[in-house]
N, C-alpha and C positions, 0 to 999 in steps of 0.2 A: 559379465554382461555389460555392455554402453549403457548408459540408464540417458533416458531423454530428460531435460531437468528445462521444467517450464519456469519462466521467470518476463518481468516488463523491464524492457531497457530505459531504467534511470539511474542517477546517480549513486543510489544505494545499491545497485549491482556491481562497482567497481571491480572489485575482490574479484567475483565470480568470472568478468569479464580477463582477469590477470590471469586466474586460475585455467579457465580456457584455453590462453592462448601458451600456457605451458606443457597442458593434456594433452591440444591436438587430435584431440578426438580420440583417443584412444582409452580414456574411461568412460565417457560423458560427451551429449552433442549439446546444445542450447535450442530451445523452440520458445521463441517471442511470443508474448501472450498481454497485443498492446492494449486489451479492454479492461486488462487486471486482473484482479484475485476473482473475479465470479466466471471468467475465461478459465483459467487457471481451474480453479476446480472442476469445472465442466470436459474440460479436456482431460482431467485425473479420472472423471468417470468414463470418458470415453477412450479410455485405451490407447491415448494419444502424448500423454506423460508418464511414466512415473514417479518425479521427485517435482513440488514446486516451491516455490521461493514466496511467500505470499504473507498480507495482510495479518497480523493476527484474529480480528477481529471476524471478519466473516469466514474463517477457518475453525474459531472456535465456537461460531452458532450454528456451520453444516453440523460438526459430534453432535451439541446438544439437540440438534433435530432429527438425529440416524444415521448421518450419513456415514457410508462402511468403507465409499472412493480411497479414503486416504485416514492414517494417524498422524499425530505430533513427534517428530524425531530430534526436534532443533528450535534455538532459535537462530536469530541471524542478524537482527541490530536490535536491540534495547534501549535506545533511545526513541523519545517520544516523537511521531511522525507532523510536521508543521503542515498543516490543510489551510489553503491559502481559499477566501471565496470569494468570488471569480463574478464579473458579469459584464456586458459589451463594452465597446468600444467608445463608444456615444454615449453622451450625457443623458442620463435617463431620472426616473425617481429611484433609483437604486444606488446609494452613495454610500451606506452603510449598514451593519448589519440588520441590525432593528426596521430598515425598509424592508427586507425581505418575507414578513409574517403575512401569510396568506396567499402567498402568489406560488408558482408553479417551480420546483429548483431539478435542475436538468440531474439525473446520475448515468453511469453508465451502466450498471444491470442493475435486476432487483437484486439484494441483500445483497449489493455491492459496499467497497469501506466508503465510496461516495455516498452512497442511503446512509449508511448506519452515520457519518460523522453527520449527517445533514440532520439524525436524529440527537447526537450529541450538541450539536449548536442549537438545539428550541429549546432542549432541557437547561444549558443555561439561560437561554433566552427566558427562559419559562412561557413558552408558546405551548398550547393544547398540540403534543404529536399528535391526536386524533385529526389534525386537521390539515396535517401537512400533505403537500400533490406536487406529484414526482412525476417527471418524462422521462424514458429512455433512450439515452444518444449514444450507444453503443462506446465511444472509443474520444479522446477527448479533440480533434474535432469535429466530431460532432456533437460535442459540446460548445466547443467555444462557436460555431455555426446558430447553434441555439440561442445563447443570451445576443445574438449579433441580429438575428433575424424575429428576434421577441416572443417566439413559444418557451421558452423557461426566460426566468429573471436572475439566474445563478448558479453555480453548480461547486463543486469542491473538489479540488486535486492538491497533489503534492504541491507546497511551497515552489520549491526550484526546478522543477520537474515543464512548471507552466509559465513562470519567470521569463524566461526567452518569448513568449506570445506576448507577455504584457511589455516587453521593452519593446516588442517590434509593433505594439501599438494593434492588435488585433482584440486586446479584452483589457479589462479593468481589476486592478484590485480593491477589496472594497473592507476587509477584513481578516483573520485568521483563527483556527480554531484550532491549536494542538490534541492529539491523543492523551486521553490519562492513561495509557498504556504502552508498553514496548509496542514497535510499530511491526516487525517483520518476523515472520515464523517458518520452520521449514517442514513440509507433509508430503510421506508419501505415504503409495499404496500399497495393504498392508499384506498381497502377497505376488505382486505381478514384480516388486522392487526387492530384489535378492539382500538377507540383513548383510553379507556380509559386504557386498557393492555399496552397500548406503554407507556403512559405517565407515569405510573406505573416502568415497568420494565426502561426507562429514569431515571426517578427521583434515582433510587436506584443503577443504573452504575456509575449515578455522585456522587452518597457519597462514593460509592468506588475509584473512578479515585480521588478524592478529597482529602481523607484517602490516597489512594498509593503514592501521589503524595506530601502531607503535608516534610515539612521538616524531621519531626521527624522519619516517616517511610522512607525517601530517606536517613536516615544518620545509615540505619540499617535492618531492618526489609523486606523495599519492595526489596533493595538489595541481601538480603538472599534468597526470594522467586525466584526473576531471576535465581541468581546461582543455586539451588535446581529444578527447573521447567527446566529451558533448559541449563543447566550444563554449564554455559557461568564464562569466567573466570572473578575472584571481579573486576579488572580495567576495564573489558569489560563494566560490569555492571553501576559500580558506574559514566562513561560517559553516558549509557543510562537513567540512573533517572535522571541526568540536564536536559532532556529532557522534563520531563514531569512539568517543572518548568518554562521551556520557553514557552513565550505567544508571538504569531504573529498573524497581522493580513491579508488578503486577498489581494494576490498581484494579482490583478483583469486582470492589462494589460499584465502580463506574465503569468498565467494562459489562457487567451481566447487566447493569440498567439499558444502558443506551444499544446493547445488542436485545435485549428484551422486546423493546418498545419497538425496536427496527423490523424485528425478523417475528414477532409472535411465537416468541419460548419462554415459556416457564421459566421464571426467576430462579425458581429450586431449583432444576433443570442445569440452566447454566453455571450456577454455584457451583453446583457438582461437577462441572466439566471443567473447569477452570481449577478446581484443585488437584482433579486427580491429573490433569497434564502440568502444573506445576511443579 
């Protein structure tokens, strides 16, 4: 079978994107999914994916909440995700993070990674989450639209991902809040997705993530593709390939917290899901 393999075009798709254009369609198509991992699952339940490239975090609170759309087969980078937080263009009271307790922080779905990290930044903050108010702006401009036009004061996306809006001067950076956890996971569904297609199209991401990530292409080669693919400038880049070089492993007790408090699951709950997909 083609297995349709939903994923959001950024920098941590490289691989996938090399991989592509060596398939040619002939095991695997791509289907963009620019609102993220709660797009992403929504289309695994609606028969519109089979395989997505997604979040770990709001991958691992749909299991603990039931959901049957998809399992854990992979993961896909291990390195922690840098969540850049983001707000207008214009000088505002919002300069840093500590401005933002109380006011409105744009996501783009519910139990989107933008909710959940927005709940991992009050727990350091030590802000009551009871009290945190969230808009939804579908896709990220209609985020960066939001803290520009004043109904949210902030929202959170990937570091480099939004880097290019704040050089062209359309938002602000105002802080960062990495993952304590590996940032990217791979789910399909667990029977519309043939094992032996999955394990197939698997096996041959990791020789590419393997290949893009080897020294000798981070000192050149996968570098170029970054800058060429999404026009990101060489220092941008050459901090993005350490990435793909760092190896973490599963910060289980800050994970189940900050998906707890986001998604209303049982602590035990999550505990349990996160070991038995470890």
């Amino acid at each position: 079978m083609v297995l349709r393999i939903g994923y959001v075009r950024e920098h941590f798709c490289s691989p996938l994107l090399q991989f592509e254009a060596e398939d040619k369609g002939s095991t695997f198509t791509l289907v963009e999914c620019p609102s993220g991992t709660g797009q992403l699952i929504s289309r695994l339940t609606k028969d519109e994916i089979d395989i997505a490239i997604a979040l770990t975090d709001p991958l691992i609170a749909g299991i603990a909440k039931g959901s049957e759309a998809y399992k854990l087969v992979g993961s896909y980078v291990t390195s922690p995700l840098r969540w850049a937080v983001i707000t207008g263009h214009k000088p505002s009271a919002y300069n840093k993070i500590s401005d933002l307790q109380g006011s409105t922080i744009g996501i783009s779905r519910n139990g989107s990674g933008s909710q959940t990290m927005a709940y991992v930044m009050a727990l350091q903050q030590r802000w009551p989450t009871s009290e945190l108010k969230f808009q939804v702006n579908n896709d990220i401009q209609g985020l960066i639209n939001s803290v520009n036009d004043g109904t949210t004061s902030a929202f959170m996306w990937e570091w480099f991902t939004t880097k290019p809006f704040s050089d062209a001067g359309e938002c602000r950076f105002i802080g960062q809040v990495p993952t304590p956890w590996p940032s990217w996971l791979i789910a399909a569904h667990p029977t519309r997705a043939e094992p032996a297609a999955v394990r197939t199209f698997l096996n041959n991401l990791s020789r590419h993530v393997r290949a893009f990530a080897s020294a000798e292409a981070r000192a050149g080669p996968s570098v170029k593709f970054v800058m060429d693919t999404f026009s990101y400038p060489e220092t941008d880049v050459k901090v993005i390939s350490y990435l793909w070089s760092d190896r973490r492993s599963v910060d289980s007790a800050f994970i189940c917290e900050g998906v707890a408090r986001c998604c209303g699951v049982p602590r035990r709950l999550l505990n349990d899901t996160v070991e038995r997909h470890h």
